[in-house]
C-alpha positions in Angstrom: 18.0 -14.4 -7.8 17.8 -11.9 -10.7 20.9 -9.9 -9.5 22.5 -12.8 -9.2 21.4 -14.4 -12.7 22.2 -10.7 -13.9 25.2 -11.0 -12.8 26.5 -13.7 -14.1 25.5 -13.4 -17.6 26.9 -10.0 -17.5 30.6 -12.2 -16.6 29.7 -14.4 -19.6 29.4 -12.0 -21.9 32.5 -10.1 -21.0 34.4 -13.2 -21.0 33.0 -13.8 -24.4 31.6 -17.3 -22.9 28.3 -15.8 -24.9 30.4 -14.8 -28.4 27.1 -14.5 -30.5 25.7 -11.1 -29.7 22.2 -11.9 -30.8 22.3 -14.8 -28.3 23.8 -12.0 -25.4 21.5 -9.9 -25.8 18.7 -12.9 -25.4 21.0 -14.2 -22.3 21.0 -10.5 -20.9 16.7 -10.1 -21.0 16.0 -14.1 -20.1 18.7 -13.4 -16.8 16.1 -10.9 -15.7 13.2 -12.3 -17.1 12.9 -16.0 -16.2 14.1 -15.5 -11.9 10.9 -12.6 -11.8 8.3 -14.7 -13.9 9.0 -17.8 -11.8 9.0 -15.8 -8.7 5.6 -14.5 -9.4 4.7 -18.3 -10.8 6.0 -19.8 -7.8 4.3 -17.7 -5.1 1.0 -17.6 -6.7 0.6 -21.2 -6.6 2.3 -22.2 -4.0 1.2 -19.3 -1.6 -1.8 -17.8 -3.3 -4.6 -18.5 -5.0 -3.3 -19.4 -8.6 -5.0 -16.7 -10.3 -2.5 -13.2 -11.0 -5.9 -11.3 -11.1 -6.2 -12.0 -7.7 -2.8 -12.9 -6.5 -1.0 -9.8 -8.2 -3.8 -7.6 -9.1 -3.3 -8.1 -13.1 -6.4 -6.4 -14.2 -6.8 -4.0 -16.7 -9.6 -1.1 -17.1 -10.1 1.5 -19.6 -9.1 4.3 -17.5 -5.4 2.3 -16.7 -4.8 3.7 -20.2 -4.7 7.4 -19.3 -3.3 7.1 -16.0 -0.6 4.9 -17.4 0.4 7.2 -20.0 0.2 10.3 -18.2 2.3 8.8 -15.3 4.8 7.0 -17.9 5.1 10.6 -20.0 5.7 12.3 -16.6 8.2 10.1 -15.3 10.2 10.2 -18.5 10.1 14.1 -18.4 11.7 13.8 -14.4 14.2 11.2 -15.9 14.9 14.1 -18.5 15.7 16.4 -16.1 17.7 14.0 -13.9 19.7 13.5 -17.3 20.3 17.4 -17.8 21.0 17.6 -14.1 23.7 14.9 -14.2 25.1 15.3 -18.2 24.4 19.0 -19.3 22.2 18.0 -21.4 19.5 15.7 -22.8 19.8 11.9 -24.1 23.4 11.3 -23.0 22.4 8.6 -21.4 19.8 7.1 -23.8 19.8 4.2 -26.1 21.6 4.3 -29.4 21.3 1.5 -31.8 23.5 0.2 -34.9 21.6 0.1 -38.4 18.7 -1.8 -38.5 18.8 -4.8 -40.6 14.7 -5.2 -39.6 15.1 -9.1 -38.9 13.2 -11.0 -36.6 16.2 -10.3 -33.8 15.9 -6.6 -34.4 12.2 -6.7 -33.9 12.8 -8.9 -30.3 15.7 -6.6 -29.5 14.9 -3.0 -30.9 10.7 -3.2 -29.7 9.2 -6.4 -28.1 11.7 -7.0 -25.7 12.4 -3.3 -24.1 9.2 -1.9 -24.8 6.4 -4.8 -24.4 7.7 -7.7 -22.6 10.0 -5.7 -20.0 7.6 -3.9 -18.7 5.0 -6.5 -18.7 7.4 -8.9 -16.5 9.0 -6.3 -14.6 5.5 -4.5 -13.4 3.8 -8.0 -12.8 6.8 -8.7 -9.9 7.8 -5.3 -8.9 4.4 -3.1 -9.0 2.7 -7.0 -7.9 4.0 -9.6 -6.3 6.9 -7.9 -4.6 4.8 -4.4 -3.5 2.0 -6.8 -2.1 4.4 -9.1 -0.2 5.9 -6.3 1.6 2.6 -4.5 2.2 1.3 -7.8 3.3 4.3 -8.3 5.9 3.9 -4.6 7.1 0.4 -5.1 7.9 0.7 -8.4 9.7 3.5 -6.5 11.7 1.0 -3.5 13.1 1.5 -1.4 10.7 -1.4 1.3 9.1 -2.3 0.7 6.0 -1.5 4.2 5.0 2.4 3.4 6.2 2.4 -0.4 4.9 1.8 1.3 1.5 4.4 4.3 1.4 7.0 1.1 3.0 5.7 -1.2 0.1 6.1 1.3 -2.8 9.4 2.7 -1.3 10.6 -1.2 -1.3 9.8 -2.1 -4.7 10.9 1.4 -6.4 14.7 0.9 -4.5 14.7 -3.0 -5.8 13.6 -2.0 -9.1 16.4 0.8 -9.2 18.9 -1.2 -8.2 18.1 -4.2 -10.4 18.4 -1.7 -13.1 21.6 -0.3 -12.0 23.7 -3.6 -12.0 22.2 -3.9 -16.0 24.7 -0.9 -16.4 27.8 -3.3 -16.2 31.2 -2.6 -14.7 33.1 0.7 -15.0 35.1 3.0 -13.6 35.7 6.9 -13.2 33.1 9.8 -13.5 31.6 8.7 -16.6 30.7 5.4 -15.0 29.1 7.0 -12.0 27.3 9.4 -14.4 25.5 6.6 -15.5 24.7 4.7 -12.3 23.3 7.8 -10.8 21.4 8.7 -14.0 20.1 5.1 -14.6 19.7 4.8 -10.5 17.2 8.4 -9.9 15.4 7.5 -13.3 14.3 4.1 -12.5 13.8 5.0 -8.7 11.3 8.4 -9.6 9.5 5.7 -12.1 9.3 3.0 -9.8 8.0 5.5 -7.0 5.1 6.5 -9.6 4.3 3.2 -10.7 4.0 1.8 -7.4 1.9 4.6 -6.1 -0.6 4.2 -9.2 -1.0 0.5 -8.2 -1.5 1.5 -5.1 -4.2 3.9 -5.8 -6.1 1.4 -8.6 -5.9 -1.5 -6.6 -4.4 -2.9 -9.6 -1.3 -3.0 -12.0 -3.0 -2.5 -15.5 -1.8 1.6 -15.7 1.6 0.5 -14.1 2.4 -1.5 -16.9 0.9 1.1 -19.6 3.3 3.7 -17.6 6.2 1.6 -18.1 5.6 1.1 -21.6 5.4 4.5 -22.2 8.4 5.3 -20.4 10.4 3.0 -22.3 9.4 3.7 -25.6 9.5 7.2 -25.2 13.5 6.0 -25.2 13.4 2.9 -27.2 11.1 4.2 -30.4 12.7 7.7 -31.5 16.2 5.7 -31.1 14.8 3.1 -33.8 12.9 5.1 -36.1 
């Protein structure tokens, strides 16, 4: 539901259906956005038990904060390297941003959306609901816990990637496929991490701390 939402906002947009680019960009994070939160909505109250603490493991602890930002930091350093591997060098595929003119819309756009409510949606489906489901199915199917995990956090880490990949937009040529390969292995080797963490805790509080980190570690220098 996301690709496709994705999908068609990115046709909107390049059609210039969506002519305001303050609007886009709010069209571009609510395509994403709204088909996750209502996924995880949907499922915990139809199929669960109406509480995310339970349903999705959304709890934090005090040690999610270390773990999160060591994981995050360490992630962003392989995501480095897949950007030297791929570019020849550092940050050729990172954000750059116009002027600030420090408005409500650049605060939303420049911070709160890719840093704080990204992550916080995206880890409470991906790192949640959808490595739980698929745990959950692999279990019910005969398979070891040790297995229905490595399956679950494979799962989520490739959807995650791939989601992130069709955010790229069309292209063509090498530079195009630069990009999908370098937004592709970064968001696979962080999904991989993150999923393993929540694994490991029982829980998604450090996943979502890691993906903060990982994004501002992008999103902040690029502002300030």
């Amino acid at each position: 539901m996301a690709a496709v939402s994705v999908v068609l906002v990115g046709m909107a947009i390049s059609q210039f259906w969506i002519a305001d680019a303050h609007l886009a960009d709010l069209a571009a994070y609510l395509a994403v956005w709204v088909p996750l939160g209502a996924s995880v909505l949907v499922a915990s109250f139809w199929h669960g038990t109406r509480s995310l603490v339970r349903d999705v493991g959304l709890r934090f602890r005090p040690l999610d904060a270390l773990w999160g930002l060591s994981v995050g930091l360490l992630a962003r350093v392989a995501a480095s390297i897949v950007e030297i591997s791929i570019y020849g060098r550092m940050g050729s595929g990172g954000v750059t941003l116009d002027e600030p003119l420090h408005d409500a819309w650049w605060l939303f756009g420049a911070l709160l959306a890719p840093v704080l409510i990204a992550p916080f949606i995206e880890e409470v489906f991906f790192r949640g609901l959808l490595l739980r489901a698929v745990s959950g199915v692999t279990v019910s199917n005969g398979g070891g816990r040790m297995l229905s995990a490595g399956i679950a956090v494979t799962v989520s880490a490739l959807v995650f990637a791939a989601l992130h990949v069709l955010v790229v937009g069309g292209g063509s040529g090498n530079s195009y496929l630069a990009a999908v390969l370098v937004v592709g292995l970064s968001t696979l080797v962080f999904g991989l991490a993150a999923g393993i963490l929540a694994v490991t805790t029982g829980r998604i509080g450090g996943a979502i701390i890691a993906h903060v980190t990982f994004n501002a570690l992008v999103v902040v220098p690029a502002v300030f």
